[in-house]
N, C-alpha and C positions, 0 to 999 in steps of 0.2 A: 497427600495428593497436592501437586502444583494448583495455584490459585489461575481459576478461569480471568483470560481477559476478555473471550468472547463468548458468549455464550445465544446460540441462537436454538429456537425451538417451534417447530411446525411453521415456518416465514414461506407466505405465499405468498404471489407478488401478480394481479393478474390486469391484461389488459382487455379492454371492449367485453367486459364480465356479461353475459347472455348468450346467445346461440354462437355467436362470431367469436368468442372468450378467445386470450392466447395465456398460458399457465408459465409465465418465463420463469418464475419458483413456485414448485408447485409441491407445499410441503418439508420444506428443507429444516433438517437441525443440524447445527455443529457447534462444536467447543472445540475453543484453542486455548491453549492453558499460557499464561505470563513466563514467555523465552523463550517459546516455539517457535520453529522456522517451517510452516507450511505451505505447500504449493495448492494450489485450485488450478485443477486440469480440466480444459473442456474444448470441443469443438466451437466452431462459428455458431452462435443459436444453442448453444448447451444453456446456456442460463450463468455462466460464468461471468461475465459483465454485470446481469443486473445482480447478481451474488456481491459482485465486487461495489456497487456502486451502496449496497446495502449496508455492507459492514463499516465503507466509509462513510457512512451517513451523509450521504448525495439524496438518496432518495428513504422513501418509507414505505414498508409493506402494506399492501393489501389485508392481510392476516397474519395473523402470529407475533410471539415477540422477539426483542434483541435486546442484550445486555450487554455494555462493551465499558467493561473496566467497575462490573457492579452496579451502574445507571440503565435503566430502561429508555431506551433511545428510540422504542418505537415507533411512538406518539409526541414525540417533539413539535415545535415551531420550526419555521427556517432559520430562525436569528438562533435559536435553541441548540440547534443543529450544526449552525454557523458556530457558535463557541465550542460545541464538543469539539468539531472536526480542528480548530486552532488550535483547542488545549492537548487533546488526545492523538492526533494520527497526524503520520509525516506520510505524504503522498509520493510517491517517484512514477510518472509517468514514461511511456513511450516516446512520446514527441517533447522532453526538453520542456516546455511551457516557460521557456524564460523569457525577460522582456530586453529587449535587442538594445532599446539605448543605455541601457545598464551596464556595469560590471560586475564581473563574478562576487566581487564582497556585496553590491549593491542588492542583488539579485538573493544570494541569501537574506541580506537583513531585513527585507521587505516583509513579511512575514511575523518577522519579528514587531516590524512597528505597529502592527495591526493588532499584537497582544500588549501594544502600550507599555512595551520594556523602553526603558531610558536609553539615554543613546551608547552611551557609553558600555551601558550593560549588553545592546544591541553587537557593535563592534566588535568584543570579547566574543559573545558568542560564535558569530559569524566566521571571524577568525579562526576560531579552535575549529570550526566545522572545516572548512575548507583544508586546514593544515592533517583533518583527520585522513581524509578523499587526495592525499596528496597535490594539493592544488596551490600550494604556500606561496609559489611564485607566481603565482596566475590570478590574485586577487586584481588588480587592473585592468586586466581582459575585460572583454565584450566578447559576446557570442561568436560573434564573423570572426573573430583571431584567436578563435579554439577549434580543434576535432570535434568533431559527435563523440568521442569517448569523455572529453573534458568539461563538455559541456554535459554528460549527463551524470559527471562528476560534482559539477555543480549541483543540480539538482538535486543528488542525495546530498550533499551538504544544505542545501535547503529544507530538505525534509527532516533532518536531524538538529539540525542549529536549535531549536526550542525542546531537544531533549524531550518526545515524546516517547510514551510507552509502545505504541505499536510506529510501525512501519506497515503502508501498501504499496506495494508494487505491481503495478500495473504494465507487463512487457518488459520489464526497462531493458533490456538489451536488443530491444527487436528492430532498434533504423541503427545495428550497431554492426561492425566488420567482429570477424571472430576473435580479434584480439584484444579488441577493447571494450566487446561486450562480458570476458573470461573476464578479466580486470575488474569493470563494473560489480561483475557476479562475486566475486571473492570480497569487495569493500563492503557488498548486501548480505553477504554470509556470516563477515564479519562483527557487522551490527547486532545479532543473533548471539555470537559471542561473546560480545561485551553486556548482553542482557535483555536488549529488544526483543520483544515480539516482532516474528516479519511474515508477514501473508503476501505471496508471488500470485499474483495472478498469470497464468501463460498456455499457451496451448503445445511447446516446445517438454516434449517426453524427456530431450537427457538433462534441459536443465533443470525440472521437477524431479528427475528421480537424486538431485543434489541434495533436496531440502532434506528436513528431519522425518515429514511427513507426506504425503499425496494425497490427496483428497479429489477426486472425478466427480465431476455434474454431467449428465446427460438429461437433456429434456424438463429441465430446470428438478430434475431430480439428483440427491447425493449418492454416490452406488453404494454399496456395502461391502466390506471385506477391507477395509483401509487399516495399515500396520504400522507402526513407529518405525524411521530409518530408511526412509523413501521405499520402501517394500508394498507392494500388494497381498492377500489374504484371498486365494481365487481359487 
C-alpha cells in the first residue's frame, strides 16, 4: 500500500458552536496516499475552502485529527504551523499573490529566504524552478511584463523551488483564458509525475475529472462512492 501523505479522520470545523452553529466540516475523513493527484470538488459553501485551508495548515479544526506527512498538525502553534506549511506544502493560488516590485527570480526566491537557505543555494533553486515552468527567459520580468499565464507560471515555480512533498492548488487556472490555464494544467499534472503529491482544489467538473482522483464535499460533508481515475462509484 502507498504511504499516506494525508491523512484526516472525523475533522469538524464549526463556527458560532450553539443554537446559531454553521458545520463548514462536519465529520470529514480523507487519505491521500504520497503521488496522488486529487481533486476536491465542491459548490460555493460546500465546505471545500475551509477543506482546503485545513489540509494547508491555514487553520485548525474544531474536532478531529490531521496527519500530513506522519505529524499530527491538529493542535499546533501558528509559528508551529508557520514551519510545517514552509517545510511541507507548495501553495499555487488563483490570484498570483506575487509581489509587483520583484522579478520572476526574485519572487520565487523569497520563500526560500525565509527557510534560511544561503543565497547561493537560494538562486540554484529558483532557477531550476523557473527553467522547470518554462520560464528560463523571463527571470528578469516583473509581473506588469508578463501574461496571467506567466505569471502563474511563476507561482508554481515558487511553489516547488524548495521541493516540497505536497502541492495545493487552489483554482489555479481560474483568472486564466483557456490556453494558458491548459498549459498551467499539464505543468500541475506534471508535478504529479515527477512524484508530488497534488491536491486541486476547484469547482470546474472537466478539469477534476483530469486528476487521478475526485473527491466531492457537499455541506462540509465528503460523498461516498469516490474511485481511482477521476471516475465516480454511483
Amino acid at each position: 500500500m502507498p504511504t499516506p501523505i494525508i491523512e484526516i479522520r472525523d475533522l469538524y470545523k464549526i463556527y458560532n458552536p450553539g443554537e446559531n452553529e454553521v458545520r463548514a466540516l462536519d465529520g470529514v475523513s480523507l487519505q491521500v496516499s504520497q503521488g496522488e493527484f486529487v481533486a476536491i470538488v465542491g459548490h460555493s459553501g460546500s465546505g471545500k475552502s475551509t477543506l482546503m485551508n485545513m489540509i494547508g495548515c491555514l487553520d485548525v479544526p474544531t474536532a478531529g485529527s490531521y496527519r500530513l506527512n506522519g505529524q499530527d498538525v491538529s493542535e499546533l502553534s501558528d509559528n508551529e504551523l508557520s514551519e510545517i506549511r514552509n517545510r511541507e506544502i507548495g501553495f499555487i493560488f488563483q490570484s498570483f499573490n506575487l509581489i509587483k516590485n520583484l522579478n520572476a527570480l526574485e519572487n520565487v526566491e523569497l520563500p526560500l529566504i525565509y527557510r534560511g537557505l544561503p543565497a547561493g543555494r537560494r538562486r540554484e533553486l529558483a532557477v531550476s524552478a523557473l527553467e522547470r515552468v518554462g520560464l528560463a527567459g523571463r527571470m528578469d520580468h516583473r509581473p506588469n511584463q508578463m501574461s496571467g499565464g506567466q505569471q502563474q507560471r511563476v507561482a508554481v515555480a515558487r511553489a516547488i523551488a524548495a521541493q516540497p512533498p505536497l502541492i495545493l492548488a487552489d483554482e489555479p487556472t481560474g483568472n486564466l483564458d483557456t490556453r494558458a490555464g491548459a498549459r498551467v494544467f499539464e505543468i500541475i499534472r506534471g508535478l504529479q509525475e515527477e512524484g508530488n503529491t497534488v491536491v486541486l482544489i476547484t469547482h470546474d467538473e472537466g478539469l477534476a475529472k483530469k486528476a487521478g482522483r475526485v473527491v466531492r464535499i457537499t455541506d462540509g460533508r465528503i460523498d461516498d462512492g469516490q474511485a481511482p481515475g477521476g471516475k465516480e462509484i454511483f
